[in-house]
N, C-alpha and C positions, 0 to 999 in steps of 0.2 A: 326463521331465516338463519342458515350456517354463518359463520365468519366467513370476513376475507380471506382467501388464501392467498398465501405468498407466492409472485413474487411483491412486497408491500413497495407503496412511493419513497422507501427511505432502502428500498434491496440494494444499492452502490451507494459509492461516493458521489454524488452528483453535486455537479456547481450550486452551489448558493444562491438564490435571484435576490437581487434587492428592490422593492417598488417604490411606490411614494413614500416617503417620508410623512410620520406620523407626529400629532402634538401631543406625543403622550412624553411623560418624565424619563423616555428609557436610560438619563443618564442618571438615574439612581441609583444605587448598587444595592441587588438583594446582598445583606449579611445577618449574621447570627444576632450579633447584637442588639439589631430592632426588635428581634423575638423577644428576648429578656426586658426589653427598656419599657413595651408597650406592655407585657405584663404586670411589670413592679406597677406601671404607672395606672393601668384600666381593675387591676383585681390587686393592690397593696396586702390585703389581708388576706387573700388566697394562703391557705398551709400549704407547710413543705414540711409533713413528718418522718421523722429519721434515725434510723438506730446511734447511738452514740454508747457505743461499749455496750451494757446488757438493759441500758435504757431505751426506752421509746421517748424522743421530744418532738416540740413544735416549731418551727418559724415561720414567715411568713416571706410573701416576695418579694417586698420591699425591705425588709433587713436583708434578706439573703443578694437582692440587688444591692446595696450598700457595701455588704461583705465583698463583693466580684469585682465594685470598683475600689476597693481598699486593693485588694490583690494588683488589679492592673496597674495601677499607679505605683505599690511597691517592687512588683517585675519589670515595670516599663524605667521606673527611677533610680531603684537601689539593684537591683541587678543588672539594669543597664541592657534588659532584652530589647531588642529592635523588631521592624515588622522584616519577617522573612527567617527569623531565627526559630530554633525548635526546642519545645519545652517539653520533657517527657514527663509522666505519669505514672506512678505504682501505687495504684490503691483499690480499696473496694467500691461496691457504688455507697457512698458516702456522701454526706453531704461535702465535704472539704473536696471531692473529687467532681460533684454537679457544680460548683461554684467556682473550677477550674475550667470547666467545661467551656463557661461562657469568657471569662477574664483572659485567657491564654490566646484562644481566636480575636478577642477584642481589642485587643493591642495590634492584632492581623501578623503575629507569630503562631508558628504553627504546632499545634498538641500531640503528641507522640503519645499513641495509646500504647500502651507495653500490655503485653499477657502474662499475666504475675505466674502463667504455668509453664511456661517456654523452658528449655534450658535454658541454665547461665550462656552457655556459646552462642545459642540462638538470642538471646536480649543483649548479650553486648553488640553482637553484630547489628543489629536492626539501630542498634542507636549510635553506632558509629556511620552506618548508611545511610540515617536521617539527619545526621550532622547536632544531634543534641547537647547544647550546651549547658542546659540547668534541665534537672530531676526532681520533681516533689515525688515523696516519699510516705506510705505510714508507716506508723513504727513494729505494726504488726509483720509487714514484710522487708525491714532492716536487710533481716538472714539473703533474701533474696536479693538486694543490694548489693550486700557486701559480696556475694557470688561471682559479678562480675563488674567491680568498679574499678578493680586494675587491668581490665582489658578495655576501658572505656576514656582512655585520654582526652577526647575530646569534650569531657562533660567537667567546665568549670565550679559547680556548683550542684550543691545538692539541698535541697528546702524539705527538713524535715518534719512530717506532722502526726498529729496526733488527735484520730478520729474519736475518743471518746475523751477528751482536753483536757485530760491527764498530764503534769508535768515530765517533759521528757529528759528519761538519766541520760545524761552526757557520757555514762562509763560502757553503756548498751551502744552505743553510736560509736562505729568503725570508720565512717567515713572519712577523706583528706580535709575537704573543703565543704562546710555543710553550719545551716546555721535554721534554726528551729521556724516553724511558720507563723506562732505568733510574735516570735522578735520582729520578723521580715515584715510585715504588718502594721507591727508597732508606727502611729503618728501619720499614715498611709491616708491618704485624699479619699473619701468616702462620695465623693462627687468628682470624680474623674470624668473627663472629658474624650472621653472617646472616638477614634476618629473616624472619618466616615471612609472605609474598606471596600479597594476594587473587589468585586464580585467573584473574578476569576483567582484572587488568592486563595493558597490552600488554606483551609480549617483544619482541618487533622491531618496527619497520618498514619493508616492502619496497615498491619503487614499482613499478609496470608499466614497460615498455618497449616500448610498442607504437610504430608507426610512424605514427600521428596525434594531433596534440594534446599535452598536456603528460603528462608522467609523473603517474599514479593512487595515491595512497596507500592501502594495504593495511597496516593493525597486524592482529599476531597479539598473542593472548594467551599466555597459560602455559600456560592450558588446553588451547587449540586447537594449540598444539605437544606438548606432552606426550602428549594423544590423538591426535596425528597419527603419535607417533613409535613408540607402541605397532601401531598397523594398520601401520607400514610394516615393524617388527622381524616381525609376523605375518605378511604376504603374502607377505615374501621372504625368509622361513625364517631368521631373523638367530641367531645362537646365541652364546653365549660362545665356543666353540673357531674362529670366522670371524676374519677378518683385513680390514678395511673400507680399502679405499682410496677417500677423497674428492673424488673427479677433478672434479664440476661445481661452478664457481666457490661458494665460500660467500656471497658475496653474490646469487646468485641464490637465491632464494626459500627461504633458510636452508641453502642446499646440500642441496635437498631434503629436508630432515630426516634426511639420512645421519647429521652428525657427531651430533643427539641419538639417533638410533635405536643407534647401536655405542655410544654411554656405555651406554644403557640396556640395552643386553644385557652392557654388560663385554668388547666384544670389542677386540684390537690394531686401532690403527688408523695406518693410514699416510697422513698427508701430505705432497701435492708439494709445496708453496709456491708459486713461480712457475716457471710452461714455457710453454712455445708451438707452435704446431707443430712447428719444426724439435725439439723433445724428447721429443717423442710414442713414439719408439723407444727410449730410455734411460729412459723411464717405462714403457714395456711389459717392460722387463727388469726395474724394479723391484719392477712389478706380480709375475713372475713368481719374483723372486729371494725375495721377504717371502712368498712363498706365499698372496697375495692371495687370498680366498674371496667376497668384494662386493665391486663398485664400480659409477658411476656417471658418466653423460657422456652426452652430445648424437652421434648417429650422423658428425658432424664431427668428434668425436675417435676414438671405437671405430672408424672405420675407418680408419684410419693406424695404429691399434693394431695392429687384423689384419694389413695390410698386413708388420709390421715381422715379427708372429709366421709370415709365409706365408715372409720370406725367411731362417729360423733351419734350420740343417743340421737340426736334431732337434726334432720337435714334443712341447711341453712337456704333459703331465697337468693339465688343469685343469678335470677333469669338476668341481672343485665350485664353482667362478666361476661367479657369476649378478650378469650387468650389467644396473643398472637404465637404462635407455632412455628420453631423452624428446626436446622441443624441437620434433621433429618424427617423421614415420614411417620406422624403420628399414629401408635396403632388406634387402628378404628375400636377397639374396646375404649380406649381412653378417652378418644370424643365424643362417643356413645354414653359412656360414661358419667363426665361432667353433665353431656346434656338430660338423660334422665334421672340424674340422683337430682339436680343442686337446678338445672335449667341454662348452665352455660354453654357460651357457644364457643367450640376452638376453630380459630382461624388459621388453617396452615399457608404458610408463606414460603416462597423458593427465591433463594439469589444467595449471593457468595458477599465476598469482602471486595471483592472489583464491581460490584453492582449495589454497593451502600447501606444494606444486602438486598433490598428488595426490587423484586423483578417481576412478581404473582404474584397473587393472593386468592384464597379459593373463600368467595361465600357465594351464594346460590343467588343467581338471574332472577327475577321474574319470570322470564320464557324454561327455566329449570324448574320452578316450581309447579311449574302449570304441565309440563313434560312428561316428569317426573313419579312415581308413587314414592312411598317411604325409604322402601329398602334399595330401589334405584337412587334415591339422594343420597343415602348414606353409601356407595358404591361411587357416587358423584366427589362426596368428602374425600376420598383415599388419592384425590389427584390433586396436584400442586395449584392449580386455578389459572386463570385469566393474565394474557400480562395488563399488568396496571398500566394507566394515562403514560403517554410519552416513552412506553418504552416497547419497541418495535425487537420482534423476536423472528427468528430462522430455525428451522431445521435443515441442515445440510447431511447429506450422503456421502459416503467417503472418498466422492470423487466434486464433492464442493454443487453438487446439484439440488434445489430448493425441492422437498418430498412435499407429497401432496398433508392435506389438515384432515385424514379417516382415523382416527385413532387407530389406526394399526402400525402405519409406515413411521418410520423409528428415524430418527438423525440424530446429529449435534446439533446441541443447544447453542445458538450461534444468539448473543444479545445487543443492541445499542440505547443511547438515553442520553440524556444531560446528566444523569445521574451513573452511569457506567464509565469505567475508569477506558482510555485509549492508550495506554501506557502503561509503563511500572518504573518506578526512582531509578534513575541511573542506569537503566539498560540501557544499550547498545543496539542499531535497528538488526546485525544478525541476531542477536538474541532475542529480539522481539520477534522472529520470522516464524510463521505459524501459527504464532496468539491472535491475529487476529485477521479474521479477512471480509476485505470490502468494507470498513470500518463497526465491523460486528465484533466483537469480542467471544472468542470462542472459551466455552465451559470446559470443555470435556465432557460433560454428560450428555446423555443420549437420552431422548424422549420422545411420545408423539401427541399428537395436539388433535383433540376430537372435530366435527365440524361445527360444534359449538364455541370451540375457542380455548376450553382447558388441554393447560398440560398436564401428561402425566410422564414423570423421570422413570423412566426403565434401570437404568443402571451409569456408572461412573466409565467411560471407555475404558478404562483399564481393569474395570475389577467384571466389567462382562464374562462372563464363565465362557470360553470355545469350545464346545466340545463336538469332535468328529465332524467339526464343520459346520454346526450351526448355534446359534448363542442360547443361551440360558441366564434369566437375568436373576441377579440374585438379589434385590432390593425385593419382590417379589416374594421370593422362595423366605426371605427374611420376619418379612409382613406376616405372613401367612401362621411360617413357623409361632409367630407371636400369642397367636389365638389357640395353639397347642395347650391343653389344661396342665399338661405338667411340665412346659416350658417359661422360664422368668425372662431368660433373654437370650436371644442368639445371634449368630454372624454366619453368613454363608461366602465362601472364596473360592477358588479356581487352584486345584492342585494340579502341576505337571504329570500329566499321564502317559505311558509307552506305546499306548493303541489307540485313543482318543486326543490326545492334545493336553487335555485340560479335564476334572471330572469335577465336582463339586464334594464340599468339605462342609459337614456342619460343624461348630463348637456350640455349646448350649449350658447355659444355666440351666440347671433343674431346681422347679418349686421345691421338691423334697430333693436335696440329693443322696438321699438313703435309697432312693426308689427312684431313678429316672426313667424316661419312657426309651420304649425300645425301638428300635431302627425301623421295626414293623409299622408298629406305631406312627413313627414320622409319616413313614410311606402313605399311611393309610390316609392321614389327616390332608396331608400333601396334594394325594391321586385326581380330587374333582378337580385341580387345577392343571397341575404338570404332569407331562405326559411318562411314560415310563421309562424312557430313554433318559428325560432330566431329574431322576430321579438321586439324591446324594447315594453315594456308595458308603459311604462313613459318617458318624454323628463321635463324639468325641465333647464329653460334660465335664467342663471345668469351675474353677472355685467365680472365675471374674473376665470380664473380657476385656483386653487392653482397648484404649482406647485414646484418641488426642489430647491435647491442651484445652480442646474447643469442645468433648465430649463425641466426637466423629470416631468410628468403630477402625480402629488403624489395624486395618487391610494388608498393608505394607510389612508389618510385625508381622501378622497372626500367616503373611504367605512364604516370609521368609523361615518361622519357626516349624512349620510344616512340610517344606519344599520337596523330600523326602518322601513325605507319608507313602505316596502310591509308588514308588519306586520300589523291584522285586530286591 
């Protein structure tokens, strides 16, 4: 049987019913805090392993529950935070930054995930827009601090730490007002009392990092994390006996609800702290040595992963590893990949930072496996999936008409939920005009949705190729180029053209760049797909491809530095 098609019971705003009144507890407040509490309390000895400088250690959830209420009680006493005040963050996924996680929302002040990649202009601004009056800090990102702590008047306080507890020089520390996280600690109520948090306050606030304009304020609630962390523990089978490694930054959009979705199942969790590429390999050994069962990452990390597991004498058992997948579309060599060297399964996932981020998830139906042969399921993987429980999705036409569910017909990505942001900090309703319509929250992306119910993203509205009147997608053309033997990575964009509009631009890493492949070539590999008319006029092989804070291929740069090219 196809899916419903839209228009769905939730396509307007419709009035609210209210019916009988129920004898259930509804005045309970889902909050963060119960996750942690019931954890420490049902699995005490659960690990929490975690890099600490160039060491791997252990703790458990009941010290690390002890640690969160030391914190609370020294924030909520000695700094004098209150509930509704905002406490920012610069750190790695550490444990000093998980253990922030829960203490910061649990006083019901609100956590300021900073992007330790931002500019200076863009972090001070975000933290004057979220009213942040205290900063914790590592000391590995000081430099980053002191960047913009004289454009940040509003931040009384800064708590500085030190993720591998090394004592910290006072001659390193530029800050005005700042005083170390284990002083702030020091004599701190390890049995704090916690209070019990309306539902609809904010837990965090995350900012967008798109590549135009200022970063976008998005507060989540308790609620809307709490119900976000249950559908994630759901879709991707999260169990107590799992092992969660947190690999996508926790300042990106709560670490996608990894670190709450493992409290809430009670599962070990492993954090890096901080790596970088060049440690992608000693964290794949981690992954493999903890017996990791989840993790999570942007296809810029998971493939350096593989890579590192493709050059091991002995291929390791890891049929029960399921990487959740986002940022962008993972190439199908990559999930091909893990799945026949090692046996895991990558789960690609679609949503943004206004959707908590998750909004899809693609693993394979019953009625798909049964559909389905092999090489049609793997054609099934390259689409972003299903929307997940509760969260009700549109395709609009550019005149705001619901298109039909054929996998052909293409709209905007039009989303709503409990867990979907209806707002952004401090706008204003002109400036909100057009972000959202009929209480949908609109993407920007364009996609179409099969009659089985997956989506698949075509393209970003803006970076859609026009040419001579009809689109060309280049997420597509991107994909495809992926599987080129002598291509490492590319970006395809829309240049200004004088007879077409718009023609298409490849840039491209080459595997060898002594020898990259020829235009011919592209063509060639390209042709079973796109016709010859969408064919690139230009390939163009550089050392690296710019890209965002969040690893997203900045489009923005790469059309500005070319803008030119087709012009006589």
């Amino acid at each position: 049987m196809s899916a419903i098609h839209p228009p769905s019971p939730f396509g307007t705003n419709k009035k609210i019913v209210k019916g009988r009144p129920s004898t259930m507890g509804d005045d309970v407040p889902l909050n963060t805090t119960q996750l942690i509490r019931h954890a420490a309390r049902s699995q005490p000895n659960r690990e929490i392993v975690y890099r600490s400088g160039e060491e791997w250690k252990r703790c458990t959830y009941a010290k690390t529950y002890r640690s969160i209420s030391r914190l609370a009680s020294a924030m909520s006493d000695k700094l004098g935070v209150k509930p509704g005040d905002t406490v920012g963050v610069l750190d790695w996924n550490s444990l000093n930054h998980f253990e922030l996680y829960w203490a910061i929302p649990g006083i019901a002040a609100v956590m300021l995930q900073m992007n330790i990649r931002l500019a200076a202009e863009d972090l001070a601004y975000i933290v004057e827009d979220a009213g942040a009056s205290v900063i914790f800090v590592d000391t590995t990102l000081l430099p980053v601090a002191h960047s913009f702590e004289a454009r940040t008047p509003g931040v009384k306080k800064w708590v500085v730490m030190s993720s591998d507890g090394a004592p910290i020089n006072p001659d390193e520390v530029e800050l005005t007002n700042w005083t170390s996280l284990t002083n702030l600690v020091d004599g701190a109520d390890e049995d704090y009392d916690f209070p019990l948090i309306d539902e609809s306050s904010a837990f965090a606030a995350c900012y967008t990092t798109g590549t135009t304009g200022r970063p976008k304020g998005v507060f989540y609630s308790h609620r809307s994390v709490v119900l976000h962390s249950y559908m994630l523990a759901l879709e991707v089978g999260i169990e107590p006996s799992d092992a969660v490694m947190v690999i996508t930054p926790m300042f990106h959009a709560s670490g996608w609800s990894w670190p709450q979705a493992s409290v809430l199942r009670r599962t070990k969790i492993v954090l890096p702290g901080r790596y970088s590429a060049d440690d992608l390999g000693d964290l794949t050994q981690v992954l493999i040595d903890e017996d990791v069962t989840v993790a999570n990452g942007a296809p810029a990390i998971l493939s350096p992963m593989l890579d590192y597991i493709k050059s091991l004498d002995e291929m390791p058992d890891l049929s029960r590893l399921r990487l959740g997948c986002g940022a962008s579309e993972p190439p199908l060599s990559m999930m091909r990949g893990f799945k026949e060297l090692v046996g895991a399964e990558t789960i690609q996932a679609y949503g943004a930072t206004e959707t908590s981020p998750i909004a899809t998830v693609n693993r394979f139906t019953p009625e798909a496996l049964q559909k389905y042969d092999e090489e049609e399921l793997w054609e099934l993987k390259r689409k972003q999936g299903y929307p997940v429980p509760n969260i009700e999705i549109r395709l609009l036409d550019g005149i705001g008409n619901d298109v039909p569910w054929d996998g052909e017909s293409v709209g905007e990505i039009c989303l709503r939920g409990p867990w979907v942001t209806t707002s952004y900090n401090g706008m204003s309703e002109q400036e909100l005009e057009g972000r959202f319509v009929d209480g949908y929250w609109r993407s920007g992306d364009v996609g179409s949705i099969d009659p089985d119910g997956y989506l698949k993203l075509t393209d970003r509205i803006k970076d859609v190729i026009k040419s001579g009147g009809e689109w060309i997608s280049s997420i597509d053309m991107e994909n495809l180029l992926l599987s080129h033997p002598g291509i490492a990575d590319s970006v395809v964009v829309g240049i200004a053209h004088p007879k077409w509009t718009e023609r298409p631009l490849v840039l491209a890493v080459a595997k060898d760049p002594d020898n990259p492949p020829s235009l011919e070539s592209i063509h060639e590999h390209l042709s079973g797909t796109f016709a010859s008319w969408q064919m690139p006029d230009a390939v163009e092989f550089i050392d690296e491809l710019p890209r965002t804070s969040v690893g997203k291929l900045n489009k923005k740069l790469i059309r500005e530095q070319y803008a030119d090219y087709y012009t006589p």
